[in-house]
Structure formats: C-alpha cells, structure tokens
C-alpha positions in Angstrom: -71.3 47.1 -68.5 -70.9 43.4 -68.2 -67.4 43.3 -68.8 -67.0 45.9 -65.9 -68.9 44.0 -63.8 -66.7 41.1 -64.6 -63.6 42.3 -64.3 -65.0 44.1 -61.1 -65.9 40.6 -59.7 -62.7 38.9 -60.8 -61.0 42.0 -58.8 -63.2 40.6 -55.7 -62.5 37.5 -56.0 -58.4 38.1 -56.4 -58.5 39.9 -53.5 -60.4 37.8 -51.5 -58.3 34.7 -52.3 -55.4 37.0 -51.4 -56.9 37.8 -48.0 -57.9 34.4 -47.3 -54.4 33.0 -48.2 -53.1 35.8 -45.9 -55.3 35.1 -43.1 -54.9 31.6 -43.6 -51.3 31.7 -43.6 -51.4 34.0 -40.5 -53.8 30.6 -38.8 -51.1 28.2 -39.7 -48.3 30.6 -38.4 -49.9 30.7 -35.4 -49.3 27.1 -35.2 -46.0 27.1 -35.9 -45.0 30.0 -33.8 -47.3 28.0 -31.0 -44.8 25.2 -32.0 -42.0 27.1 -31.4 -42.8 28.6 -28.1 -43.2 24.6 -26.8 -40.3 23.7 -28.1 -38.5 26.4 -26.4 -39.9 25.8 -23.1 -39.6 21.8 -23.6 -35.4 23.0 -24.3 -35.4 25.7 -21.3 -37.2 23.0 -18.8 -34.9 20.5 -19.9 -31.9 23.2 -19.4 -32.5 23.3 -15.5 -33.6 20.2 -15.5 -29.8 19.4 -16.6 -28.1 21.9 -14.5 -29.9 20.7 -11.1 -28.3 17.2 -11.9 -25.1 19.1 -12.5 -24.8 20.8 -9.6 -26.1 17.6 -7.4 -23.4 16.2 -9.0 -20.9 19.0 -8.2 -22.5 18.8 -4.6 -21.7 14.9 -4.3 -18.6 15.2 -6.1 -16.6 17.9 -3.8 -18.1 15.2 -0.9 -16.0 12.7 -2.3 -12.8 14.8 -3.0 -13.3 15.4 0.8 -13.1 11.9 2.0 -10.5 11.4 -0.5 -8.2 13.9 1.0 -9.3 12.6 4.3 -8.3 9.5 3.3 -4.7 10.2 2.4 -4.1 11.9 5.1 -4.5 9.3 6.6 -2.9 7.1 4.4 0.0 9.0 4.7 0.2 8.8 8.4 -0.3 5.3 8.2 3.3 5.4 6.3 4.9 7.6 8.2 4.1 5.6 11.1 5.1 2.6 9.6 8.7 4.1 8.3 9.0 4.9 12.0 7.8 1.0 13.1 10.7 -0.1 10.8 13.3 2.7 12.3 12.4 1.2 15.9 13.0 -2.4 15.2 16.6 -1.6 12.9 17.3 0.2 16.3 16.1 -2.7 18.9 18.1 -4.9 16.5 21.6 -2.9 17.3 20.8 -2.7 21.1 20.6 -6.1 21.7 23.9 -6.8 19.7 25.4 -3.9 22.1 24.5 -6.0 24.8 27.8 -7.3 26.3 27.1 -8.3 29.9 26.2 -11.8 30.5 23.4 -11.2 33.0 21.8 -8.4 31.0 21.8 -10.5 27.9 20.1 -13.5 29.6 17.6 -11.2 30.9 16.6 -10.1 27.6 15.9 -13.6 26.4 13.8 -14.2 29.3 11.7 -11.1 28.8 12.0 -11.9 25.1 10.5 -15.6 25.6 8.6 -16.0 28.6 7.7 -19.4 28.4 11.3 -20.4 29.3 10.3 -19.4 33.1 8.3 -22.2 33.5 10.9 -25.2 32.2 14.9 -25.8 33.2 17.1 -23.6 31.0 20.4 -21.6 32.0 23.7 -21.5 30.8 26.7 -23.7 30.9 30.7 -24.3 30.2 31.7 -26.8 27.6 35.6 -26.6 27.5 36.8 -27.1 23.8 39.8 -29.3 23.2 42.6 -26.3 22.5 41.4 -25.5 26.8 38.8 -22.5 25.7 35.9 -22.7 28.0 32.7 -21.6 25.5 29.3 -20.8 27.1 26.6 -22.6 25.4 22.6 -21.9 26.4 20.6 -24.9 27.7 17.1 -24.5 26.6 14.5 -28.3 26.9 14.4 -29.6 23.3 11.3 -28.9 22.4 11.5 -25.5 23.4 13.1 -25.0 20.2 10.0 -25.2 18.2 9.6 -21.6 19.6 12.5 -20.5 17.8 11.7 -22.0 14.8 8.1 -21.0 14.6 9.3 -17.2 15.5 11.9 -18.0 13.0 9.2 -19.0 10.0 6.8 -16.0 11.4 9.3 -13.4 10.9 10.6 -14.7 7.5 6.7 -14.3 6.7 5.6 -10.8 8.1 8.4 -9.7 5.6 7.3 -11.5 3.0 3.6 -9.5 3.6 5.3 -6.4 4.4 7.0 -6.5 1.1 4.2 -6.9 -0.7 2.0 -4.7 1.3 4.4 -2.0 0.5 4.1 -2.9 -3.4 0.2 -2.3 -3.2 0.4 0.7 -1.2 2.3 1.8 -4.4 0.3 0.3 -6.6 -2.7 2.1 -5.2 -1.4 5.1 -5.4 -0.7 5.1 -9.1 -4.3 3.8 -9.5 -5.5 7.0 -7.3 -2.9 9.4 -9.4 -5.2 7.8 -12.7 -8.5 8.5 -11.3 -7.6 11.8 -10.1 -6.8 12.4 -13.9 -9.8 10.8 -15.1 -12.1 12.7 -12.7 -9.9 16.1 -14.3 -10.8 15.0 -17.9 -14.6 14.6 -16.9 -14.7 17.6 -15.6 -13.0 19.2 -18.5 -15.5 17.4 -20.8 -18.6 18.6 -18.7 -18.0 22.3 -18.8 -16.9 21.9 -22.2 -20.4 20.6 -23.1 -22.0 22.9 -20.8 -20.5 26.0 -22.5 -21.4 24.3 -25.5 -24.9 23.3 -24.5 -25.2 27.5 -23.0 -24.0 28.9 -26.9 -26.2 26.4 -28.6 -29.3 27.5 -26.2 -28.8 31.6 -26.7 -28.3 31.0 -30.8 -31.2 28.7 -30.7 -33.7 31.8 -28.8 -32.2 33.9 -31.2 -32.9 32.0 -34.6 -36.6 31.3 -32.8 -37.1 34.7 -31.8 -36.5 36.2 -35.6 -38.6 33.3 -36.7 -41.5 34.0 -34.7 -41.3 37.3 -35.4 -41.1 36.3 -39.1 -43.9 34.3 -39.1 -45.7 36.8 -37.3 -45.5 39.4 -40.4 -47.6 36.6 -42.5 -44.9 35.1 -44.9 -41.8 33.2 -44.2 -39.2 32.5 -46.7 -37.3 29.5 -47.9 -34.6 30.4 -46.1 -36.5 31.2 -42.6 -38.4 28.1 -42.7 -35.3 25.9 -43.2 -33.8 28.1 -40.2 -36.8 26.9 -38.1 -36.1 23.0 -38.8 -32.6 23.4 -37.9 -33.5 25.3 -34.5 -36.6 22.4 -34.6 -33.4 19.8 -34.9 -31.1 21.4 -32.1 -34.1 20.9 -29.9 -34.5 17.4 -30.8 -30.5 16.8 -30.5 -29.9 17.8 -26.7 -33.1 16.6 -25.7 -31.9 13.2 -27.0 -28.1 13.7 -25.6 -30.2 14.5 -22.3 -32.2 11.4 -22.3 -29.3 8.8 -23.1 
C-alpha cells in the first residue's frame, strides 16, 4: 500500500514538473514570440521609414534632372549662338577686304573708330621715287594708341575665347561623368532595395514559422538558431539604416 502510494505520488509529481516546465516554457515563449513581433514592427517601421526618404529622394532627384536638361539647353544655345558670333565676324572680315572704293572704305574707318571725328585725319599722296603716287592715311600720333590697344584687346578676347571653349569641353566630360555616377547610384539603390524587399519577406517568413513554433510549447535547436539569425537580419539593416 505504501509503495503504491509512492509510486502514485512520484507519478504526481512527474507530471506536475512536466506541466509546470510546459507551462513555463509556454511563459517564456510568450516572451520570445512578444520579442519577435517588436522586432518585426521595429524592421517594418524602419522599412517605410526608408522608402519615404527614397522616394523624397526620387522626388528631388527628377527636380534636378530637370534643371539639368534645362540647363543644357541652354548651354547648347549658348554654343550655337556663339558658332554663329564667330560665322558673322569671319564674314564682316571678308566684306571689308571687298571693299574697293576709296570713299566707302574711309567711311568704314570712321564708323569703325569714331574718335577720329573729333581730331585732323584724311588721306594723302606721297609720290615714291620710280613716279608711283601711293595713298598713305593721316591719323594725329597719338591716335595710334587706339590701334594698338584694339590691337592687344583682340589678341586677348582670343586668348579667353580659346580657353573658354576648352572649359566648355571640359565641363561637359565632367557632366558626361556625373550623369554616369548618378546611373551607378541608382543601379546600386534598387539593387539594395530589391535586396532589402527579399531579405524583409524571408525574414516574416522564418518569424512567422517561429512564432508559430514557439507557440506549440517546444522549439528545437534548429528553430531557435533560425530565430537569432532572423534576430541578426533585424539588427543588420537597422544598422545599414542608421549609418
């Protein structure tokens, strides 16, 4: 009778350590799978959290693209207009070599260089010694500073139209490289978006079967080390997010 009632006891208590290691373990589940679910949120929240920035970005980015293509537009006009600038003088240039009457000719230097209006110039005969008669222009002395100042300027403004046209060039290979770069990080964003989107779905899947694990009252090896790995992706593009 005593040994019954042992062994009836020891039955008890078996099964009452059983059911209080169940229920115990179903307490610290709860914990875990409580875990989980914040950790899930925390990834979602900081999922549109990532893709508001994103598409603020995309927003201000296609703003700049605009005024970029605005900008070599005009930029492009700017060259055409100058290529024209250039065609105009080349074509000034020949007219005044056409010119072949005397009158006409003096005319144009006096529209050419106004100041002349207001001291003694004109035009006289110097006979050379074979009996040619030459005309020579008769301009004060000093006038001739305008000639050579004009002279200087214009050796100048091609000297800065030279190298105006180099860094027009220049700046076009330099936008050409950013275009390219801009291309790459665009490349490399949706790359990491898809990327960041398969990593997201696998991660609610491996949760969901853990939770759902946990929530039977027993969890193998091999779920829990499933849950730190889905823990560690968490913990991964949080961090990426926060740099």
């Amino acid at each position: 009778m005593v040994n019954k009632l042992t062994t009836i006891v020891i039955i008890i208590a078996v099964v009452l350590v059983v059911m209080f290691a169940y229920f115990g373990g179903l307490w610290q589940n709860k914990e875990k799978i409580h875990q989980i679910e914040l950790e899930k949120e925390r990834l979602h929240s900081y999922s549109d959290s990532l893709y508001t920035v994103v598409s603020y970005r995309d927003s201000i980015e296609k703003m700049l693209k605009d005024q970029v293509i605005s900008h070599k537009e005009d930029a492009e006009g700017l060259r055409e207009k100058v290529e024209t600038m250039e065609e105009e003088r080349k074509e000034k240039q020949i007219n005044v070599r056409r010119l072949s009457n005397e009158k006409d000719l003096l005319k144009k230097f006096e529209n050419t260089f106004p100041e002349v209006r207001q001291s003694d110039w004109g035009v006289t005969e110097i006979e050379s010694e074979n009996g040619f008669v030459n005309k020579f222009l008769v301009v004060p002395l000093w006038f001739n500073e305008t000639f050579i100042i004009d002279h200087q300027n214009a050796l100048s403004y091609l000297a800065q139209r030279d190298t105006l046209i180099q860094l027009d060039s220049l700046n076009q290979v330099v936008i050409t490289l950013q275009d390219s770069v801009i291309i790459l990080e665009t490349l490399n964003r949706k790359a990491f978006e898809e990327g960041f989107n398969v990593a997201l779905m696998r991660y609610d899947e491996l949760s969901d079967e853990y939770i759902s694990e946990l929530k039977k009252g027993k969890v193998s090896l091999e779920w829990s080390i499933i849950g730190a790995v889905a823990a560690g992706v968490t913990g991964v593009f949080i961090g990426r997010g926060t740099k």
